[in-house]
C-alpha positions as a printed NumPy array, in Angstrom:
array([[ 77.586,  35.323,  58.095],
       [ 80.352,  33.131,  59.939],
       [ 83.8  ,  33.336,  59.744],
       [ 86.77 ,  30.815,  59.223],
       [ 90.531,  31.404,  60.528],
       [ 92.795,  29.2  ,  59.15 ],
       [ 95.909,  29.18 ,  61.652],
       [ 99.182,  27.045,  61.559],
       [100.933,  27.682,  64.84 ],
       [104.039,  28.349,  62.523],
       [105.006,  29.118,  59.007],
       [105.777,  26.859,  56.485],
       [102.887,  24.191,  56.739],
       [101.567,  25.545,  53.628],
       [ 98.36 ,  27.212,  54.746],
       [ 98.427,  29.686,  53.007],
       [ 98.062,  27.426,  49.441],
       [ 95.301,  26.02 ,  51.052],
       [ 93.641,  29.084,  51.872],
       [ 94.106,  29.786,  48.288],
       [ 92.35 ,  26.749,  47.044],
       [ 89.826,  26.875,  49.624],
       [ 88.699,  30.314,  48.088],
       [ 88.932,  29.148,  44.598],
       [ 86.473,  26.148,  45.867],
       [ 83.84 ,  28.219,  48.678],
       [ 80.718,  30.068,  47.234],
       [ 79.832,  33.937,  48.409],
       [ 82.987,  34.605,  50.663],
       [ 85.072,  37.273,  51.129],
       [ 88.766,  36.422,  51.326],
       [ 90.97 ,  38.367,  54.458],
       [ 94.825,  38.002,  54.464],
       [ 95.288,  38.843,  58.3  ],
       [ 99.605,  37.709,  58.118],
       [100.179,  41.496,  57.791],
       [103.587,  40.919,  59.238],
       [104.238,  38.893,  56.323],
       [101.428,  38.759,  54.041],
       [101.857,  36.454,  50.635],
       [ 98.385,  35.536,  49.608],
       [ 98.717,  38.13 ,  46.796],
       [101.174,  36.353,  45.509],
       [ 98.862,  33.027,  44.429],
       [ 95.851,  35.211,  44.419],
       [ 97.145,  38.386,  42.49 ],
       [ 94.963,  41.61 ,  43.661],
       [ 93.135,  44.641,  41.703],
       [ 93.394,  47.186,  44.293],
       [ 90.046,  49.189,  44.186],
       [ 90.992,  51.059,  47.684],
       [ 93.976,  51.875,  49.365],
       [ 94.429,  53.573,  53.148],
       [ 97.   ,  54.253,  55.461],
       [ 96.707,  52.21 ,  58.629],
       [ 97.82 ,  54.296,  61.662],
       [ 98.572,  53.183,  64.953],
       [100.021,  54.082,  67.76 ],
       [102.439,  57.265,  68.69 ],
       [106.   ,  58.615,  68.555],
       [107.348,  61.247,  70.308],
       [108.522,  64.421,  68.775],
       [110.814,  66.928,  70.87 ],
       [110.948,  70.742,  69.617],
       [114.078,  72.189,  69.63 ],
       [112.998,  75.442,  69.698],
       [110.475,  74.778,  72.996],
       [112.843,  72.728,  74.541],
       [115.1  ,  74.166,  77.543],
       [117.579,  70.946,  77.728],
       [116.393,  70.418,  81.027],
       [116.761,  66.183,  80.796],
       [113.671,  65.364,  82.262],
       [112.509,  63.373,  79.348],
       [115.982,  61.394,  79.133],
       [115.654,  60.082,  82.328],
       [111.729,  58.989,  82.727],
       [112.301,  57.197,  79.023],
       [112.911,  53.214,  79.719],
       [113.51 ,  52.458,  76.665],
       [116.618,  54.412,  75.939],
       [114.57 ,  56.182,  72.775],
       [116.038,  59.945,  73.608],
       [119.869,  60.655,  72.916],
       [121.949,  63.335,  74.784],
       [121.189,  65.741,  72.31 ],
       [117.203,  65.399,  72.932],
       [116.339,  63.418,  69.247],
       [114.183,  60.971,  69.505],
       [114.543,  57.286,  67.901],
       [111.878,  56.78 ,  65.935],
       [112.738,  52.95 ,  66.268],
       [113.34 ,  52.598,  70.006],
       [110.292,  54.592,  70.994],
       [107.566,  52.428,  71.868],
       [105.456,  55.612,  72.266],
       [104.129,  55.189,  75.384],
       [103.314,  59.256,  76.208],
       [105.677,  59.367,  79.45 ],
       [107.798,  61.859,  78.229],
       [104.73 ,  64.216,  76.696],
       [103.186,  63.881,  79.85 ],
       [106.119,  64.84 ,  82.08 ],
       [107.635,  67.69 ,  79.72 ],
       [107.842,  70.74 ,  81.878],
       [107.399,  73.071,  78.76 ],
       [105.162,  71.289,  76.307],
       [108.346,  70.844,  73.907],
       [107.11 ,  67.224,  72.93 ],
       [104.636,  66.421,  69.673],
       [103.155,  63.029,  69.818],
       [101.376,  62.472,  66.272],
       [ 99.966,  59.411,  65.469],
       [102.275,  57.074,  63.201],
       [101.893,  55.611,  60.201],
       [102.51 ,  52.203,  60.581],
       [101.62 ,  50.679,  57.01 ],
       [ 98.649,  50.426,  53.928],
       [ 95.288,  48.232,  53.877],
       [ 93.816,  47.654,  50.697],
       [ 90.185,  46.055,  49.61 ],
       [ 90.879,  44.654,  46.482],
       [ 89.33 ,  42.031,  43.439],
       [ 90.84 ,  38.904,  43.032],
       [ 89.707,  36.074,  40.558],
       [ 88.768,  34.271,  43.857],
       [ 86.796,  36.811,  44.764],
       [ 87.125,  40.045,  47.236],
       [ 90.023,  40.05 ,  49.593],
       [ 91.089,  42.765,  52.337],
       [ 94.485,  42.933,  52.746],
       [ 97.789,  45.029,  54.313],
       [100.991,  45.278,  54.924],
       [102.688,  46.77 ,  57.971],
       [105.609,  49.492,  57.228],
       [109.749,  47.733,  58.415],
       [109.767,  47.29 ,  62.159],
       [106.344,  48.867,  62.917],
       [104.127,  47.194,  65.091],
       [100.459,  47.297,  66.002],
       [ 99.517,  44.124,  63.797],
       [ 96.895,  42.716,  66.172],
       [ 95.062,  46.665,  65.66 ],
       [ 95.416,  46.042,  62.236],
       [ 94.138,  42.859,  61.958],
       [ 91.252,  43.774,  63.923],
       [ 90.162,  46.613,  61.553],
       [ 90.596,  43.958,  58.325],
       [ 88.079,  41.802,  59.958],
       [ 85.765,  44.608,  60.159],
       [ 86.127,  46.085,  56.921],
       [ 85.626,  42.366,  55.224],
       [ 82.164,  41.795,  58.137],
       [ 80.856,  45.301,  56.76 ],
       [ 81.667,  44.54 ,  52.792],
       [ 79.881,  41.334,  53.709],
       [ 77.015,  42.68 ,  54.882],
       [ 76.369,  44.662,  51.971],
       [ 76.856,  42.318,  49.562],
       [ 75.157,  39.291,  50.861],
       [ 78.299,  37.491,  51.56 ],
       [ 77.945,  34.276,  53.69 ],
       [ 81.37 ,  33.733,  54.89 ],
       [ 84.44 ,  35.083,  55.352],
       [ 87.528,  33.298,  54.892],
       [ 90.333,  34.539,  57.035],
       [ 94.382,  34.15 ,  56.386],
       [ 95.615,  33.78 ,  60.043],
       [ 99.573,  34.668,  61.008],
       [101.457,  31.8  ,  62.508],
       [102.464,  31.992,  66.1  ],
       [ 99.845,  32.348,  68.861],
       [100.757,  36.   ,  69.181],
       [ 98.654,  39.36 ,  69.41 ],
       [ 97.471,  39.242,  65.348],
       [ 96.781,  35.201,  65.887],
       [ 94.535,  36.143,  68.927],
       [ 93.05 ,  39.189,  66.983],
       [ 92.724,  37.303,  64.043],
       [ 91.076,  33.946,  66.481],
       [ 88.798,  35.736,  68.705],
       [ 85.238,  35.581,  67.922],
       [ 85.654,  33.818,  65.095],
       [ 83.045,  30.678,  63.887],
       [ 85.674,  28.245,  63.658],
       [ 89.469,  27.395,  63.855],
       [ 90.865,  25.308,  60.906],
       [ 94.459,  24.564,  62.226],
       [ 97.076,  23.136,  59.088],
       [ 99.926,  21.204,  60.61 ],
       [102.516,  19.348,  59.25 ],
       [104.007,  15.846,  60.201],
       [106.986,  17.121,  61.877],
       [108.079,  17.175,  65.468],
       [108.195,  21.251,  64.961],
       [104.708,  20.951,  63.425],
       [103.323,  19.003,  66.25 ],
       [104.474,  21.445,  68.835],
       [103.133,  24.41 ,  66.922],
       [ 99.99 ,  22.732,  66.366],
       [ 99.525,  22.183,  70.376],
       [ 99.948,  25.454,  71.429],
       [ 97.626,  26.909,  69.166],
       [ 95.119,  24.614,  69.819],
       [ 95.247,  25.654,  73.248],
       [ 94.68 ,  29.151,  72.372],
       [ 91.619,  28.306,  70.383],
       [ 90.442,  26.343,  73.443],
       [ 91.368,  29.208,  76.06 ],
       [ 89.114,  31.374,  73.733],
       [ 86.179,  28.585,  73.255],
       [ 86.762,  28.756,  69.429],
       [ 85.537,  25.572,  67.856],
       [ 88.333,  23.548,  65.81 ],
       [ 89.529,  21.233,  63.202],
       [ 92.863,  19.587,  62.272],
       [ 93.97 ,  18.914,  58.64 ],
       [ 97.36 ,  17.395,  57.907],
       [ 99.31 ,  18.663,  55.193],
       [101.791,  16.251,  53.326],
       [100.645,  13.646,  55.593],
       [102.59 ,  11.358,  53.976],
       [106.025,  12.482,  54.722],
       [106.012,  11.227,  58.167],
       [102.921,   8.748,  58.419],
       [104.086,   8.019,  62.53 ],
       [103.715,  11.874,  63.244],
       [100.772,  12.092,  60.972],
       [ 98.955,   9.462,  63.558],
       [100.233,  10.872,  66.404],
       [ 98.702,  14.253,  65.534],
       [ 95.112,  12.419,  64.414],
       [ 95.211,  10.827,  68.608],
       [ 96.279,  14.472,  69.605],
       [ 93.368,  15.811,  68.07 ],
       [ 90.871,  12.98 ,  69.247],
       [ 92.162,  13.068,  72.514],
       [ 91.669,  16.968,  72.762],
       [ 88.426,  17.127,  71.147],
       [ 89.763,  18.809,  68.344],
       [ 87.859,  17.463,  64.774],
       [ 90.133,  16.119,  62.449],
       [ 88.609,  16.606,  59.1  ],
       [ 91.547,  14.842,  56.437],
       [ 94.767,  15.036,  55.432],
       [ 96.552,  16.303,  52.112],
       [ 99.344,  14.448,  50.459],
       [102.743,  15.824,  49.417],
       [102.13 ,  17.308,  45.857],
       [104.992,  18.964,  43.722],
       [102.144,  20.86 ,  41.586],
       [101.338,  23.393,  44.783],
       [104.92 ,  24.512,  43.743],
       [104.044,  24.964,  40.399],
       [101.178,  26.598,  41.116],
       [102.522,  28.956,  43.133],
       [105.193,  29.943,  40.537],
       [101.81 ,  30.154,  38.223],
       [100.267,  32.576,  40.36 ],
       [ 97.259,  30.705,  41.193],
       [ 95.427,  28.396,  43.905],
       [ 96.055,  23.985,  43.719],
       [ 93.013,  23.036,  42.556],
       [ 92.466,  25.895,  39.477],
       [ 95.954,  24.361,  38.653],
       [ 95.81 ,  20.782,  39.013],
       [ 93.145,  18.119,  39.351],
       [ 95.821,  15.576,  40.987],
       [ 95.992,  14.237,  44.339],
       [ 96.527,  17.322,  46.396],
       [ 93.37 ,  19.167,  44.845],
       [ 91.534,  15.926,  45.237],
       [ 92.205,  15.817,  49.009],
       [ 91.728,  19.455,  49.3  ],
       [ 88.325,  19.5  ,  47.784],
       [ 87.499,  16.315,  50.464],
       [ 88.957,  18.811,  53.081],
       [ 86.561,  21.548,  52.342],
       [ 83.249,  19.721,  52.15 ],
       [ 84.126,  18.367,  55.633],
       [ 84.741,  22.441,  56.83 ],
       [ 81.122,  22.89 ,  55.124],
       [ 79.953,  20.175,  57.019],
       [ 81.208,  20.995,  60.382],
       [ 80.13 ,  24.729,  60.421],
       [ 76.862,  24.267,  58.464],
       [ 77.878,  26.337,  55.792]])
């Protein structure tokens, strides 16, 4: 079983099409949307959701007004401002870290575990897909992305699925290095943009830092052919493979509108170059 993250570094490079087309292309994969901060692959994949869960994660404090003797104790340990004068908590400003429950003289403080959004295993016409979305302003993606990779490793295992194809957030933050670490390979989509470039560097140093093998593909290469060959040295000169470049193509619009992946829409250039794409990902981790 190995495992593919496709990363960006930031949003809008269009990874998430690819991923889409990749899994309409790949053979006995499972599909994992780990952008639960923003997840859209449901939207060009559409999902039959066969299981639904909360996620939980993390704690928020709770203060009992009929344990607690107004003593202020808990106001004044709290850094993070979370407890008003009239000892209610903010459920937004507490970052639950216990100090309060821990210091409360009389026991007046609950600290229940949180619900901080749904995961679902679902069907898609590309094939199985774990998935979730995180509630407004909770956090704990990198947990949550952590627990889709092994809920997709275990429905792998059972069903004799060979590889798992992996939806990564943008950013090099806690759910990119959840969703990075220990994976088989780093496919990072950039764009031919100054932005693009930048994004593209720092997350190829994270997949370095955490000795992740990785390739480079450049998506609408042709809107800036000068960046485009700057980013092809960049990725020689780092070690990094590049494995091809996609053109601009006004069908991935269309497809998205259609609900579906580039190359179940269109045979055109873009599907063309995406097909190229994913033989050389084959190639390079021996799938």
């Amino acid at each position: 079983m190995k495992e593919l993250t496709i990363i960006s570094g930031k949003g809008g490079t269009g990874k998430t099409s690819i991923v889409a087309s990749f899994a309409a292309i790949a053979k006995n994969k499972i599909l994992v949307d780990a952008d639960v901060d923003a997840a859209d692959l449901h939207l060009v994949l559409p999902p039959e959701i066969k299981k639904e869960e909360d996620f939980k994660g993390g704690h928020i404090a709770f203060i009992n007004p009929d344990i607690c003797t107004n003593c202020g104790d808990c106001i004044e340990r709290c850094q993070f401002n979370a407890i008003s004068d009239d000892f209610v908590v903010d459920q937004i400003a507490c970052e639950g870290c216990g100090v309060c429950v821990h210091f409360c003289p009389v026991g007046a403080i609950d600290f229940p575990q949180r619900t901080c959004g749904k995961w679902f295993i679902s069907d898609t016409k590309s094939g199985p897909m774990v998935h979730a979305k995180l509630g407004i302003a909770e956090e704990n993606s990198g947990l949550l992305v952590s627990m889709l990779r092994r809920e997709a490793k275990e429905i792998a295992g059972q069903n004799g699925l060979e590889i798992i194809i992996i939806d990564g957030p943008p950013g090099i933050g806690c759910p990119v290095i959840a969703s990075v670490t220990g994976t088989s390979a780093v496919l990072i989509i950039t764009e031919p943009t100054l932005s693009g470039m930048h994004d593209m560097q720092r997350v190829g140093e994270l997949a370095a830092f955490l000795n992740v093998p990785s390739m480079i593909c450049i998506n609408k290469y042709d809107i800036n052919p000068e960046i485009s060959e700057q980013i092809k040295k960049y990725a020689d000169e780092n070690k990094i493979k590049y494995i091809g470049s996609v053109p601009y193509d006004s069908d991935v619009t269309a497809a998205m509108v259609a609900q579906t992946s580039l190359v179940d829409f269109s045979e055109g250039k873009g599907s063309q170059a995406i097909r190229k794409v994913w033989k050389e990902v084959e190639s390079f981790m021996d799938i």
